[in-house]
PAKOL-888071 format. One record per atom (N, C-alpha, C): residue number from 1; chain; x, y, z. Coordinates in steps of 0.05 Angstrom, whole numbers, plus 5000, padded with zeros to 4 digits. Each point is the difference from the previous one (the first is absolute). Example, Ala and Ser with C-alpha at 12.3 -4.5 7.8 and 13.67 -1.06 7.14 Angstrom:
2
<pt seq="1" mol="A" x="5264" y="4886" z="5156"/>
<pt seq="1" mol="A" x="4982" y="5024" z="5000"/>
<pt seq="1" mol="A" x="5018" y="5024" z="5000"/>
<pt seq="2" mol="A" x="4993" y="5021" z="4986"/>
<pt seq="2" mol="A" x="5016" y="5024" z="5001"/>
<pt seq="2" mol="A" x="4985" y="5022" z="5014"/>
REM end
This chain:
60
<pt seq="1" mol="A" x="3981" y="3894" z="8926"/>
<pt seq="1" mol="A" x="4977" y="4997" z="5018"/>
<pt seq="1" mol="A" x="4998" y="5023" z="5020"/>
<pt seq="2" mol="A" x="5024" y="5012" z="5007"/>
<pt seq="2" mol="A" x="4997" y="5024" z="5015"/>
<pt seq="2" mol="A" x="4979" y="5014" z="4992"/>
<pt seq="3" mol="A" x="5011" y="5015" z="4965"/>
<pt seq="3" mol="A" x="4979" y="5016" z="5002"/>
<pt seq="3" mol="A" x="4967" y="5001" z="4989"/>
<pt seq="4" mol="A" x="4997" y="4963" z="5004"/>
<pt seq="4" mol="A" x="4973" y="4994" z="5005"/>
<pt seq="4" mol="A" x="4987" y="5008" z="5026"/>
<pt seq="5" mol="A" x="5017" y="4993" z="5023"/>
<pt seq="5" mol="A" x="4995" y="5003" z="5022"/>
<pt seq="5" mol="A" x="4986" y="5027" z="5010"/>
<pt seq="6" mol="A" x="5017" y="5015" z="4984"/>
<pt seq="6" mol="A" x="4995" y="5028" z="5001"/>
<pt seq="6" mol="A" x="4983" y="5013" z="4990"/>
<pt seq="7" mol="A" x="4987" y="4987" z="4973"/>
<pt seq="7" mol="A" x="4975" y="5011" z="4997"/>
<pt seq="7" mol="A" x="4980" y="4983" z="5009"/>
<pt seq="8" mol="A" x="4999" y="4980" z="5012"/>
<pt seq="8" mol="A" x="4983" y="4985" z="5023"/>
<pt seq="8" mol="A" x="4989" y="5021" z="5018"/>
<pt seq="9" mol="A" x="5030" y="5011" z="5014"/>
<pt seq="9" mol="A" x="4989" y="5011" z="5020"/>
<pt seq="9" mol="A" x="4991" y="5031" z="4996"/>
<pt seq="10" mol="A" x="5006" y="5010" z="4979"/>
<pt seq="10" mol="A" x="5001" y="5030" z="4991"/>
<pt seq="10" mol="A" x="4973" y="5000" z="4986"/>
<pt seq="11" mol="A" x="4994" y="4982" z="4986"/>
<pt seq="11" mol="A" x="4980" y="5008" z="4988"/>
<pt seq="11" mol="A" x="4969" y="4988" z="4998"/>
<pt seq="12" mol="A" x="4977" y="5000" z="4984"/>
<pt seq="12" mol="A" x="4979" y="4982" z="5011"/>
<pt seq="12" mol="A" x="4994" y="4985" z="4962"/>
<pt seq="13" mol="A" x="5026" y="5000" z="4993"/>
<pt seq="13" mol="A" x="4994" y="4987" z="4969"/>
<pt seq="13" mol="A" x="5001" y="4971" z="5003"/>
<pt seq="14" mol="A" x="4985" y="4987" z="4978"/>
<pt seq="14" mol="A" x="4999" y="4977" z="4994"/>
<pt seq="14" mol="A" x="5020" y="4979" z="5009"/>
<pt seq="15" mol="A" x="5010" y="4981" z="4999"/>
<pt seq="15" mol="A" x="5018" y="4977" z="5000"/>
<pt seq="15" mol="A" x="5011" y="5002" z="4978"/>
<pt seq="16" mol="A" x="4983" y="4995" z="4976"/>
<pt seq="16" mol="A" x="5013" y="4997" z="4974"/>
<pt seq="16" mol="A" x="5011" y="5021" z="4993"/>
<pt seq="17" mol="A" x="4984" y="5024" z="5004"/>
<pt seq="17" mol="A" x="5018" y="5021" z="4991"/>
<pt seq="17" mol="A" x="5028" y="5006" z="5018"/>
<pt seq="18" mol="A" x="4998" y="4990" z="5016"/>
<pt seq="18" mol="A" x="5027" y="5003" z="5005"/>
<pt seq="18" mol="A" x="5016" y="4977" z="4993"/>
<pt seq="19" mol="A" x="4994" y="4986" z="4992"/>
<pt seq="19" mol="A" x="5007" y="4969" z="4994"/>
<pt seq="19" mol="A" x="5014" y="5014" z="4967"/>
<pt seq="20" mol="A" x="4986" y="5016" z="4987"/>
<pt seq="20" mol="A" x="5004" y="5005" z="4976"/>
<pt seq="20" mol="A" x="5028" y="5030" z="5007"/>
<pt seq="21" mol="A" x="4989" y="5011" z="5022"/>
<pt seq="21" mol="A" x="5019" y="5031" z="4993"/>
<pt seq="21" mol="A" x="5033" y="4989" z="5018"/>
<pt seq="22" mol="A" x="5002" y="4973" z="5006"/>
<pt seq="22" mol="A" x="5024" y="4989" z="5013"/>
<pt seq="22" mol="A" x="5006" y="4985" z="4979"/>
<pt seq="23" mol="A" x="4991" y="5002" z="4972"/>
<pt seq="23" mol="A" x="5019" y="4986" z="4979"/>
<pt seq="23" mol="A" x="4995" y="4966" z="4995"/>
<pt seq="24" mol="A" x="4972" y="4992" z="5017"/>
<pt seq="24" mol="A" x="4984" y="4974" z="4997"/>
<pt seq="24" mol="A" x="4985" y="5000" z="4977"/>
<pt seq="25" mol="A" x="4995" y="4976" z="4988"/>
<pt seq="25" mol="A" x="4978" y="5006" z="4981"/>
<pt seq="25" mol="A" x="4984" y="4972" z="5002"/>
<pt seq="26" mol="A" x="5002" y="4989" z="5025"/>
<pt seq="26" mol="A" x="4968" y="4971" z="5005"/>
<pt seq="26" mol="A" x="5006" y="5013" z="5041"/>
<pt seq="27" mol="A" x="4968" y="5004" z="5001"/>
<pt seq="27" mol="A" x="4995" y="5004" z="5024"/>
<pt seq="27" mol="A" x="5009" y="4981" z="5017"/>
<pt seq="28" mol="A" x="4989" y="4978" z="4988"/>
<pt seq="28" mol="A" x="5000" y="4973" z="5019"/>
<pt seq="28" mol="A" x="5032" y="4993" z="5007"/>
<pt seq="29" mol="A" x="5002" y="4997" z="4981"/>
<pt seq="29" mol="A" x="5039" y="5005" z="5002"/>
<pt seq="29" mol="A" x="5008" y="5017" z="5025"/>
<pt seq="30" mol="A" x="4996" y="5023" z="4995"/>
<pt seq="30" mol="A" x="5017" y="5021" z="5010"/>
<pt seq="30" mol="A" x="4989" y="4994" z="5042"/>
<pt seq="31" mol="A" x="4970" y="4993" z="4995"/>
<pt seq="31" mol="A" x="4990" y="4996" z="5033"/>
<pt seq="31" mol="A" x="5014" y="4975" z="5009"/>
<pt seq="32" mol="A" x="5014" y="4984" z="4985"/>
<pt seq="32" mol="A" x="5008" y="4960" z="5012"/>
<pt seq="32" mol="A" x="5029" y="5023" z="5008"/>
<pt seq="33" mol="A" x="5016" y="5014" z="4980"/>
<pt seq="33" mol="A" x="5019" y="5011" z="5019"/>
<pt seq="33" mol="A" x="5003" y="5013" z="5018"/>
<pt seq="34" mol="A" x="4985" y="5020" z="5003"/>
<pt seq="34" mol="A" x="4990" y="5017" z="5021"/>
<pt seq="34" mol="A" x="4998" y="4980" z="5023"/>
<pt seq="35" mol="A" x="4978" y="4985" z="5001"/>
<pt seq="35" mol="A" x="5002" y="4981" z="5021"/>
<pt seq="35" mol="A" x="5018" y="4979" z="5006"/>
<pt seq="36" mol="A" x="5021" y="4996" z="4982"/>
<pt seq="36" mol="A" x="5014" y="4990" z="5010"/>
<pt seq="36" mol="A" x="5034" y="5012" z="5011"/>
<pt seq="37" mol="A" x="4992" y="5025" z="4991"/>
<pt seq="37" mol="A" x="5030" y="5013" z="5018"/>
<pt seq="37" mol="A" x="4988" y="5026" z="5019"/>
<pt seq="38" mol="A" x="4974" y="4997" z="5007"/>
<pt seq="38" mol="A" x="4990" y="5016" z="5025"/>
<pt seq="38" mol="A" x="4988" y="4977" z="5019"/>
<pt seq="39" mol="A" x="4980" y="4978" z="4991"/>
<pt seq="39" mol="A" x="4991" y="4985" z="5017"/>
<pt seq="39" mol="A" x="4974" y="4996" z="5000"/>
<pt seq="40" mol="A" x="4988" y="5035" z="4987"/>
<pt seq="40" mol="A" x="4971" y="5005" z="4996"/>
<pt seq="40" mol="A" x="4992" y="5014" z="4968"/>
<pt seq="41" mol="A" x="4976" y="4996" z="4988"/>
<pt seq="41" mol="A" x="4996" y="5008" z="4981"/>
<pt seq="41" mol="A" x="4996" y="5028" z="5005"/>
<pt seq="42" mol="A" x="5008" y="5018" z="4971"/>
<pt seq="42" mol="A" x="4999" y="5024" z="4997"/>
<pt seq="42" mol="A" x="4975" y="5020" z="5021"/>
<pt seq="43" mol="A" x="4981" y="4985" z="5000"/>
<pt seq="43" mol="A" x="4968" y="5014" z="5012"/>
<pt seq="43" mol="A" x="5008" y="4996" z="5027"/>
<pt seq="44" mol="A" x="5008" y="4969" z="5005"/>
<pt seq="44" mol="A" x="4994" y="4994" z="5034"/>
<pt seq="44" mol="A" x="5028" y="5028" z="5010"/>
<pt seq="45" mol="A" x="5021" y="5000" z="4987"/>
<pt seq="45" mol="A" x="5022" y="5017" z="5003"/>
<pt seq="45" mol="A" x="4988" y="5029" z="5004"/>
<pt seq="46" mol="A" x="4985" y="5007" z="4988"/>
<pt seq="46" mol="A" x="4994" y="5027" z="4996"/>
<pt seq="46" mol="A" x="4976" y="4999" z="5029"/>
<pt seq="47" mol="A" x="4989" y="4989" z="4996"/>
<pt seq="47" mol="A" x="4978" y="4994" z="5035"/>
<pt seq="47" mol="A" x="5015" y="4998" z="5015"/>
<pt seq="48" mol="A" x="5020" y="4994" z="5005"/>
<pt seq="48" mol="A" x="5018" y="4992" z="5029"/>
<pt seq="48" mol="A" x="5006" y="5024" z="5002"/>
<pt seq="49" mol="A" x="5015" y="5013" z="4993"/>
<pt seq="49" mol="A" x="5017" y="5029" z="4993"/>
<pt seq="49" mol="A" x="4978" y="5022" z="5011"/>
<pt seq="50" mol="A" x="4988" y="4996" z="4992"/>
<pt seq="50" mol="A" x="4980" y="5022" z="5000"/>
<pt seq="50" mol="A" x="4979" y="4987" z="5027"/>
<pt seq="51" mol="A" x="5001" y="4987" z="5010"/>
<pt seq="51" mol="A" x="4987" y="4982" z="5032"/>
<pt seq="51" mol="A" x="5019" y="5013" z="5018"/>
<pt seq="52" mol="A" x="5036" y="4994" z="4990"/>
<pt seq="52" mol="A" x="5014" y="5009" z="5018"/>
<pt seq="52" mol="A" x="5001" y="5040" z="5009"/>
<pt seq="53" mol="A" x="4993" y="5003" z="4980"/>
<pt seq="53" mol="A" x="5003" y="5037" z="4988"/>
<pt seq="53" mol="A" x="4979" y="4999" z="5017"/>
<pt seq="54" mol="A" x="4981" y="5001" z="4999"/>
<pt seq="54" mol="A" x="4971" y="5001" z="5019"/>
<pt seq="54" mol="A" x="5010" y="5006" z="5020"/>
<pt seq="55" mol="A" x="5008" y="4969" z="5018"/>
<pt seq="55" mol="A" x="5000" y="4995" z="5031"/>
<pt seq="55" mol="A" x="5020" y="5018" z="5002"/>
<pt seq="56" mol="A" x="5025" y="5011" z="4985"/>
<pt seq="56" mol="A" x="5018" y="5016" z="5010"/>
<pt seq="56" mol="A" x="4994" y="5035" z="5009"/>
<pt seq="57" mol="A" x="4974" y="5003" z="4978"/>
<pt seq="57" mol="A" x="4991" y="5018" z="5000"/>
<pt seq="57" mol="A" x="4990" y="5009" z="5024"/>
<pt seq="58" mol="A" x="4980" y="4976" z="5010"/>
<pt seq="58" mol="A" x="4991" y="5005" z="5028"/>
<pt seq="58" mol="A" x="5009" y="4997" z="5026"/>
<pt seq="59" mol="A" x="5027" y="4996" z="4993"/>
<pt seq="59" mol="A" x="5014" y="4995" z="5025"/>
<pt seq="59" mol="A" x="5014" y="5029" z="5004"/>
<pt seq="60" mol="A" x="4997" y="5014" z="4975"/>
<pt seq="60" mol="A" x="5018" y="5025" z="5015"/>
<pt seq="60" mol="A" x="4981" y="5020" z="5007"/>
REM end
């Protein structure tokens, strides 16, 4: 899941395709785990990250 995480945050590709290039092959699958060993689904994960990247941005 790490290096889902990582192209969450690195990149602007699909779910599935990353769902597929982390060695998944059912989307739906791969998002019930995602959310259940982060807390949040792959998308809300990738919006948070990048909300936080923002506000950090403008704080410096």
């Amino acid at each position: 899941m790490e290096r889902a995480r990582d192209l969450l945050i690195e990149t602007d590709r699909p779910v599935s395709d990353i769902c597929f290039a982390v060695g998944y092959n059912d989307p739906p699958s791969f998002v019930r785990l995602f959310s259940r060993l982060s807390g949040l689904t792959p998308g809300a994960f990738r919006e948070q990250y990048r909300r936080q990247s923002d506000m950090a941005g403008q704080s410096a």
